[in-house]
C-alpha positions in Angstrom: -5.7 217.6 2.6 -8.4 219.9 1.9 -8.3 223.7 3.3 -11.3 225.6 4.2 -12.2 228.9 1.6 -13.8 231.8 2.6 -16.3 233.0 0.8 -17.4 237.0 0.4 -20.3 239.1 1.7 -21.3 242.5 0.8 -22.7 244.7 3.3 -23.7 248.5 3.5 -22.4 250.0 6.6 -26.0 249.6 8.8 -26.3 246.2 8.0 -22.5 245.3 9.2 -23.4 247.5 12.0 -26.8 245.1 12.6 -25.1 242.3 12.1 -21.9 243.0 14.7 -24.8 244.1 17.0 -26.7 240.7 16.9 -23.7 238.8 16.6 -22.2 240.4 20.2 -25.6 240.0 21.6 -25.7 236.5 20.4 -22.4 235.8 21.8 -23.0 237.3 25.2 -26.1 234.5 25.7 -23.9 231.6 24.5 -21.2 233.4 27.0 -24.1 233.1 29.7 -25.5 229.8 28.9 -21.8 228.5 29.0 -20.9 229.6 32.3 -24.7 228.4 33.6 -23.9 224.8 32.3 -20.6 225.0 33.7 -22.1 225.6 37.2 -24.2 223.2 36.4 -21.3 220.1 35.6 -22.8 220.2 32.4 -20.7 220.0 29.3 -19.4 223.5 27.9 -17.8 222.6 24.5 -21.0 222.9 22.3 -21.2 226.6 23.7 -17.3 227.1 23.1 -17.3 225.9 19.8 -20.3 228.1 18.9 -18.3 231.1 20.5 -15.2 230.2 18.5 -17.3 230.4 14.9 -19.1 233.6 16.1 -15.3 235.1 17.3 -13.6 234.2 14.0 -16.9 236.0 11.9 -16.7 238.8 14.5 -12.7 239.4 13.3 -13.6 239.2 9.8 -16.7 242.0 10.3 -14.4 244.2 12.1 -11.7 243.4 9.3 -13.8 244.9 6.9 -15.3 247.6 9.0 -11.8 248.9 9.7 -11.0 248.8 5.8 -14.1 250.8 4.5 -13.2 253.2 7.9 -16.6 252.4 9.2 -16.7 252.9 12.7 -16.9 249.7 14.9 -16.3 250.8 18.2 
């Protein structure tokens, strides 16, 4: 069985502070457009699933924020 790697990226402290901006934001609107289709008797796992992905970058940017002793509130 094959594991997944991770691979690296190299960001300055305003664009990890960009990127955990737009990443929250985008979050919040899958957040919204699950709870909408849940209302709705729609399906929610596409929306969780997304959520998940964005979650486990999310603990990786605040992994290296906290290591470089950016601020990440």
């Amino acid at each position: 069985m094959r594991t997944a790697s991770s691979g690296r990226i190299r960001l300055d402290q305003n664009q990890a502070t960009f990127l955990l901006e737009a990443l929250n934001e985008n979050r919040h609107r899958l957040v919204i457009r699950r709870a909408s289709a849940k209302a709705n008797g729609e399906g929610t796992y596409s929306f969780q699933r997304a959520i998940d992905r964005i979650d486990g970058i999310l603990g990786e940017l605040h992994r290296t924020m906290e290591e470089m002793g950016w601020p990440h509130g």
